[in-house]
C-alpha positions, 0 to 999 in steps of 0.5 A: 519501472524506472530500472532493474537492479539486482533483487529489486526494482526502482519504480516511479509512481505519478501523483495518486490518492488514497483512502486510509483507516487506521487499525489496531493490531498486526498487519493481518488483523489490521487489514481485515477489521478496516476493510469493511470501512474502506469497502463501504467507501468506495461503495458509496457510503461517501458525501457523493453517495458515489461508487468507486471501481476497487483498485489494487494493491491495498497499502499498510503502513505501520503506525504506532500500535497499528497499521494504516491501511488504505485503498488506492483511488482510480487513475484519473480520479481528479475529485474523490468524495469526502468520507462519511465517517472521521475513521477516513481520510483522503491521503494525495501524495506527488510523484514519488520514486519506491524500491519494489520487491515482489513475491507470491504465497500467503503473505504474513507479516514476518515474510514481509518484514524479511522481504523488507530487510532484505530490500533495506540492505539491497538498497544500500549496496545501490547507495539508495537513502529510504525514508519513510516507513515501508509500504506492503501491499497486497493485489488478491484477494482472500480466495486467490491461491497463495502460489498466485498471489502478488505481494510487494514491499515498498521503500520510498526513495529520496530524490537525488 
């Protein structure tokens, strides 16, 4: 964490990569008809037959009808193996700074569209530029009970 505002954090985040899929749907339905891609992936359905630690959160973003939805490669990763399927992709993204908000409950995409909204104006009133679509992510998984679980919404923002 970079720093501390009110409502929000402002984090910043070393180079990373992701494996993505894109699905049709809500984000709840999104999510659930690609995690079997992804799973298989990082199970070592991949060009190296490779098995890859799962990491959290799991990332969606919106996109047209749909929502990407991806997996985050372990830290120090330095080669991820190539999919097997054309439904993945291998995402590298650079250092980036995010405004962060973090809740708990069973995360729906109206409570996330609200959570992001209220980031939006929170980070307006800091004079922050977002650009980008928002980024929700999830850190549990689906047996974990909803007063624990984390949740975020993710703005990225421009560098001044």
């Amino acid at each position: 964490m970079l720093k501390s505002y009110p409502g929000f954090e402002l984090r910043e985040y070393e180079p990373h990569t992701l494996v993505t899929t894109w699905s049709q749907g809500d984000l709840g339905s999104s999510a659930y008809n690609a995690f079997g891609y992804l799973a298989s992936f990082i199970g070592g359905n991949n060009q190296r037959r490779q098995a890859i630690a799962m990491t959290a959160p799991v990332v969606q973003r919106q996109s047209g009808s749909g929502f990407e939805v991806s997996f985050v490669m372990p830290a120090g990763m330095t080669e991820v193996p190539n999919p097997n399927s054309s439904a993945l992709r291998i995402e590298s993204f650079g250092r980036s700074k995010f405004a962060a908000v973090r809740f708990s409950g069973f995360a729906r995409e109206s409570l996330f569209r609200a959570k992001e909204e209220k980031l939006r104006e929170l980070c307006a009133k800091q004079g922050f530029t977002v650009i980008g679509e928002p980024r929700f992510a999830r850190y549990n998984g689906p047996w974990t009970p909803g007063p624990l679980r984390r949740n975020e919404v993710l703005l990225e923002i421009a560098s001044a």
